[in-house]
N, C-alpha and C positions, 0 to 999 in steps of 0.2 A: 268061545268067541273067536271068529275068524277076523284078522286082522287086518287092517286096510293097509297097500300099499301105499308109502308115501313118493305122492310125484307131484307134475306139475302140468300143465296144457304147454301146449306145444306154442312158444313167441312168448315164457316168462318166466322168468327167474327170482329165485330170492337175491337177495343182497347182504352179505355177513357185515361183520363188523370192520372189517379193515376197508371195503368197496364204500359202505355209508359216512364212515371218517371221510375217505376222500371224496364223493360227493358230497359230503355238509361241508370240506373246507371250500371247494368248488360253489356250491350254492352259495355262500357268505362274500366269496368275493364278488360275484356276481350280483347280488344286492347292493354291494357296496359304493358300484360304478352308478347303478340305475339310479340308487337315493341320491348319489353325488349330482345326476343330472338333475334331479327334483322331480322325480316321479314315484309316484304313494303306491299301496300296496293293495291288490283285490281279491276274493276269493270267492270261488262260484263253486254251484254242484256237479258231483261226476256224471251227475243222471239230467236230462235233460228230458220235455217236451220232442219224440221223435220228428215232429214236425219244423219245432224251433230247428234241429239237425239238419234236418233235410233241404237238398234242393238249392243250399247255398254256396256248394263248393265243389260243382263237377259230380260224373256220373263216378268216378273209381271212389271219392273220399264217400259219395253216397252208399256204394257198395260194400265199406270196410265199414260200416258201422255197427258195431256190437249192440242188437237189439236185450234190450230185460222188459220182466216186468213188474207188476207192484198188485197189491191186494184190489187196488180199486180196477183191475186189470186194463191200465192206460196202456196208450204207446209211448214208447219210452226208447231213448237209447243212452249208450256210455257217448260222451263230449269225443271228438276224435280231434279235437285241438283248443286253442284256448281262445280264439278271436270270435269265433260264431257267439258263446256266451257273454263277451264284451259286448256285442251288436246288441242282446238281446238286456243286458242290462240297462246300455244307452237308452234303449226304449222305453226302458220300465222305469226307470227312476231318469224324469226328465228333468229333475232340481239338478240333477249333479253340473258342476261347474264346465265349462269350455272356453279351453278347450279342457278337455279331461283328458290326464296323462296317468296311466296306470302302467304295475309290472304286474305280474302273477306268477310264481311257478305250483303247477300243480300236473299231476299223474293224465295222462288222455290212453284213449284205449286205440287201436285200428286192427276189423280185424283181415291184414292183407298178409304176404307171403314172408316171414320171419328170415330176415339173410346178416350175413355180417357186420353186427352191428347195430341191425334193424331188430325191436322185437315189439310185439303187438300190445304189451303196455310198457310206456315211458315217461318220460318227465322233460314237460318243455317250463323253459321261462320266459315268458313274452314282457317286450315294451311295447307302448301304445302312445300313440294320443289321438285324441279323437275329437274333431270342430274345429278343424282347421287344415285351409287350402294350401297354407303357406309350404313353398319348396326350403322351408327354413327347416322343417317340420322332419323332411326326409334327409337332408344333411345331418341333423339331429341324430337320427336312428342309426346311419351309414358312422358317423363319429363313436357313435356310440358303442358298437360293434367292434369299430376298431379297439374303441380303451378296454373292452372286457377282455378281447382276445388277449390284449399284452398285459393285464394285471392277472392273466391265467398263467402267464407264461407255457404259451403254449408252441414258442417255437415260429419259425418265417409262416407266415400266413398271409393269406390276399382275400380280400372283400370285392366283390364284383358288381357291378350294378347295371341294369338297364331298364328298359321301360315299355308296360306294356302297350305306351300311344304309340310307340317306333314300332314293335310287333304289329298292332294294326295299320300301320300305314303298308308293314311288308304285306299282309291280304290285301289288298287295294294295288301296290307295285307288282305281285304275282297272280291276282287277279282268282282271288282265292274268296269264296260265299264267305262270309259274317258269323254265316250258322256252322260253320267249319271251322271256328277261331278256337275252342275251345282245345276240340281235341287235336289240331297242329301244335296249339301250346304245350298240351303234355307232351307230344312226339317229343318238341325239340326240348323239352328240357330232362330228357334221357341223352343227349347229347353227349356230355362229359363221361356216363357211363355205359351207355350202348356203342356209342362211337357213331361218324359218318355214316357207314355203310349202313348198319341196322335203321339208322335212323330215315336214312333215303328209301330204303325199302318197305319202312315202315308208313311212308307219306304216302308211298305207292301201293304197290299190290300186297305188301305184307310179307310174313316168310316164318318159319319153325325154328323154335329157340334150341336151344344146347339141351333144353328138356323134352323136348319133341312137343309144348304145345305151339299151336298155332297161332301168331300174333298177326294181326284181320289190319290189313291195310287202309288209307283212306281215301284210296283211288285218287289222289291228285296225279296231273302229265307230267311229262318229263320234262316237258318248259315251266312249269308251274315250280316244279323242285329244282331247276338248275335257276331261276331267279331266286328261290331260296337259300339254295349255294353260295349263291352271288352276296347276298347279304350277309351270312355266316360268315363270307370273306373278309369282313369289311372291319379287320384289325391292328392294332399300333400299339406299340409300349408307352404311348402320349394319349390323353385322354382327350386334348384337343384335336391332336389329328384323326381321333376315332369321328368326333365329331364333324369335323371340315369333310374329310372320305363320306360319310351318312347324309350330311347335307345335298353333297353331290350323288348320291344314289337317288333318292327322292327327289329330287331338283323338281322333276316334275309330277310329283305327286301333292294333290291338293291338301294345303292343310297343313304340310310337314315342317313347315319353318317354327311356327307356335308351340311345336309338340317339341323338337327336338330344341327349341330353345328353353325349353322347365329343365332336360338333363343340364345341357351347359352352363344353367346359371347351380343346379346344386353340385358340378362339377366345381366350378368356379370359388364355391362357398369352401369349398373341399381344400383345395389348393391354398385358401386365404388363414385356414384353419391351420394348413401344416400334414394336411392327409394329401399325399405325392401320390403318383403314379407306382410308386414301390408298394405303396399300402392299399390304397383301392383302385381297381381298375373300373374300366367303361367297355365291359364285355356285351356286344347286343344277341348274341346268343339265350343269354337267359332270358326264361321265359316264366319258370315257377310255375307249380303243377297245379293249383290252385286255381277255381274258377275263378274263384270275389278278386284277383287285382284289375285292378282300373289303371293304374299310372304305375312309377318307379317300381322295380324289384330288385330286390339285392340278396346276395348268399354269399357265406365266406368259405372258402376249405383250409386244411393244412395243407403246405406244400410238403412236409415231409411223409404226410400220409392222405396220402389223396385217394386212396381207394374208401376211405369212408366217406364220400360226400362233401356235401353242404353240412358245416354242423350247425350254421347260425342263418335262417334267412328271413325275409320277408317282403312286405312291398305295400302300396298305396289300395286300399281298399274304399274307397266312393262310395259304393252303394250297395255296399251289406245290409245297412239298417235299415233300409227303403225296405225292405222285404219284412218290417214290422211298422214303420213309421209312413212309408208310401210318399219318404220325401230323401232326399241322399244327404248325408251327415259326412263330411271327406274326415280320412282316419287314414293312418301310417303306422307300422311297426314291425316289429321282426321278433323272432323267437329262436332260441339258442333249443338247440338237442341235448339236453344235461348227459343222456347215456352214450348215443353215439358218440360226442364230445369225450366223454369220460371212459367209452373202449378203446376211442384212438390216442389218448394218452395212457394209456395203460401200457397200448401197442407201443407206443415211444418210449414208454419208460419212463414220464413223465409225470405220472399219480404220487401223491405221499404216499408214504409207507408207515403213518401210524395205523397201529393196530386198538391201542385204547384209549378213552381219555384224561386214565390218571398221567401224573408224571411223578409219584411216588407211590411206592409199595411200604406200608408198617409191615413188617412181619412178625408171624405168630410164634415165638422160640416157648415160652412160657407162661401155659395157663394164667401160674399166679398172677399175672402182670398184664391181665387183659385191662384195668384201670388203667396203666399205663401207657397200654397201647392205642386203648381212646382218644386217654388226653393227647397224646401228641397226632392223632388222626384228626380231631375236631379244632388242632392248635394250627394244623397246615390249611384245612378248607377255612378257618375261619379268616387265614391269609391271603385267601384265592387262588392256594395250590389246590389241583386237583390231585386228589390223594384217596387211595385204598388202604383198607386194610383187610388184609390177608384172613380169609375166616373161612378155608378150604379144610381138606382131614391130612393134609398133607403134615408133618412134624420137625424133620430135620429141616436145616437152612437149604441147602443140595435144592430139595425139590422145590421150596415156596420161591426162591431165586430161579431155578428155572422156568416156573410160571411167571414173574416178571422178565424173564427174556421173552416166551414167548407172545406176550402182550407185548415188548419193545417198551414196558416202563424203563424210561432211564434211571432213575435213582430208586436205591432199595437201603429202609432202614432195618438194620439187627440191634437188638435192646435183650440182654439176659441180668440176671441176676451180679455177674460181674460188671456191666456197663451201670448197672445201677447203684452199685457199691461205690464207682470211680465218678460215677455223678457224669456220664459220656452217652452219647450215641454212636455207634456203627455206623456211615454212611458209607452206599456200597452204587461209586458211579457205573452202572451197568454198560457203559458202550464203550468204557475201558476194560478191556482183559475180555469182550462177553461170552468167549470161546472157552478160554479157561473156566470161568462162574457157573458154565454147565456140567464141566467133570468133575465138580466139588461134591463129595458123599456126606460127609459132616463137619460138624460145629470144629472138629482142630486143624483138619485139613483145609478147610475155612481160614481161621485165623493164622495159620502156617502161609498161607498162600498170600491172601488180602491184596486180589488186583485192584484197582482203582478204590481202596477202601481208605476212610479217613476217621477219624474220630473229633467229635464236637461236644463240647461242652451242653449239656443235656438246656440251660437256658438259655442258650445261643443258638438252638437248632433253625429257627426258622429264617433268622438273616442267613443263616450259613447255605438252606437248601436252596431261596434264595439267587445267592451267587453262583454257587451251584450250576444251577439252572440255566442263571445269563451266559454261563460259560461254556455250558453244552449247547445251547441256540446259536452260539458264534460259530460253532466250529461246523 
């Protein structure tokens, strides 16, 4: 039998045990903010109606979509995010409540160019609500943002927000076609990572990236992009005075007092809340790559690691579900990056470092005394310790202690024939001495040594791990 290579397609990776510890502690806090606002939980399929996919979110998200198929040989593709299936819910079950405020985290596929950080399946978590006009709606989501980032602790961070009725007032002030709106909005929201110049040459006649392809310009003039300069300009570490500057650029543009008075009143909300100018700004830059926003968008970065992005964005989407209902349902929400988020804290240094999710090891010194070492493993889980027990081929304490290091169990029970005579447990704190606990060979050099080791009275063990425990969580 010829053997198959094990690998993997190119944009996807496994995830061992120590990266899924800290995504699941990551996903749980994350849950914990959302339910804290009052929003319930949703879950949809990976595989979609390619139709349902298509056509709702720009020519690139249409291009990145992972087509399958199925026996009934439908068209079909992989979800390339989680809002298009929301739309298509709202439609389908027209009981549900409004307004309807959902989270989701669930896997999306895209299949575009894998870069640091980026890879072609991940894992968003989105909030929503969906039936409702109110700019309460979108302070909401921007608050929102902010409380996950700091229950992540994820370090200085800024939330940005602007909107896509200011975007369209700049084609109307630069005198830029309607049917152009789209793809000037992608241009400029490579801004932060392409920079200025790519970005101007991109509006224009285009130019050859660092890889030698061609990136195809959109022929806008060089009046047309320097009144887009102009507006790029137009910033302040005050979010009012973003506002007051923006007013006066529009001054004579129709329409613009209405549009830019929805930003300043959820600006306003913002400030009443206790969200400063420190925590979110009023960048009108952003734009979101995204065909479906209609109104507000918002994205957050690290500041201490800015080269990954937005990990958190999103924006006002109006008339997604018209394109099943043929009526617009107003809907808001943003969706966090769980991987990109979770590479740039990795980069920081900022991920836990559990490896398992016991926090005791039984070990196996003595056949005879596997009854023993049950009961005291089914005596700690029945306590709500998470607890192993040791059932590898390993024999001497040396090795099964060193397999609790390298899982980072902090506590390790030894039980022999003499802790059973003295009526005692072993307990052996592993994050004392854990350097010593690896050069141990056997059971005397062991007891000769006995770093961080105590002994407990065999029917006191479980207050005693217990304590234990709360003492090693303090430290």
């Amino acid at each position: 039998m010829t053997n198959v290579e094990p690998r993997l397609s190119r944009g996807l990776r496994d995830l061992l045990p120590d990266q899924m510890l800290a995504r699941q502690q990551m996903i749980d806090t994350i849950r914990g903010v959302y339910e804290l606002y009052g929003f319930v939980p949703l879950n949809t399929p990976a595989i979609e109606f390619l139709d349902v996919l298509s056509g709702s979110a720009g020519q690139e998200a249409q291009q990145s979509i992972f087509r399958v198929s199925n026996p009934e040989n439908e068209a079909l593709g992989l979800r390339f995010d989680l809002t298009v299936p929301l739309a298509r819910v709202i439609a389908q079950y027209r009981e549900l409540p409004r307004p309807f405020r959902r989270y989701q985290v669930s896997p999306v596929w895209r299949a575009d160019k894998p870069d640091k950080g980026r890879f072609r399946e991940f894992t968003q978590f989105d909030l929503d609500s969906v039936g409702t006009e109110s700019e309460i709606a979108d302070t909401e989501i921007i608050a929102g943002m902010c409380d996950t980032l700091t229950a992540l602790k994820v370090g200085p961070h800024l939330v940005r927000f602007s909107s896509r009725s200011i975007l369209n007032l700049l084609l109307k002030f630069a005198g830029i076609d309607e049917q152009q709106s789209v793809d000037v909005f992608r241009v400029l929201d490579k801004l932060d990572k392409a920079g200025i110049e790519k970005v101007r040459l991109e509006l224009m006649q285009g130019y050859k990236d660092e890889s030698g392809d061609t990136i195809r310009g959109l022929g806008l003039s060089q009046e047309q992009v320097t009144r887009i300069e102009r507006f790029l300009n137009v910033k302040a570490d005050s979010r009012r005075d973003v506002v007051t500057r923006v007013r006066d650029l529009f001054s004579s543009v129709e329409g613009s007092k209405d549009l830019i008075d929805v930003v300043e009143r959820i600006s306003n909300h913002l400030y009443a809340l206790g969200y400063g100018d420190d925590r979110v700004s009023l960048d009108l830059s952003i734009a979101r790559g995204l065909a479906y926003y209609t109104g507000p968008v918002f994205e957050a970065i690290l500041l201490d690691a800015p080269q990954f992005g937005s990990v958190f964005g999103g924006g006002r989407y109006d008339n997604l579900v018209m394109r099943f209902l043929g009526e617009a349902i107003p809907a808001v929400g943003a969706s966090i990056g769980v991987d990109r988020l979770l590479a740039a804290l990795t980069h920081l240094g900022k991920t836990g470092q559990q490896r398992s999710t016991a926090r005791v090891l039984v070990t196996n010194m003595d056949p005879a005394l596997a009854e023993d070492y049950l009961a005291m493993t089914w005596e700690l889980r029945r306590a709500g310790i998470p607890t192993e027990f040791y059932i590898g081929t390993a024999k001497g304490p040396g090795k099964q202690l060193k397999y609790a290091d390298q899982y980072e169990i902090p506590i390790a029970l030894l039980y022999g024939s003499n802790e059973k005579t003295r009526g005692i447990v072993t307990v052996k704190d592993m994050t004392v001495g854990r350097e010593k606990a690896k050069a141990v060979g056997d059971r005397k050099e062991w007891l000769a040594a006995r770093p961080g080791q105590i002994a407990v009275p065999r029917g006191e063990l479980v207050p005693a791990i217990q304590r234990l425990l709360g003492e090693i969580e303090k430290v």
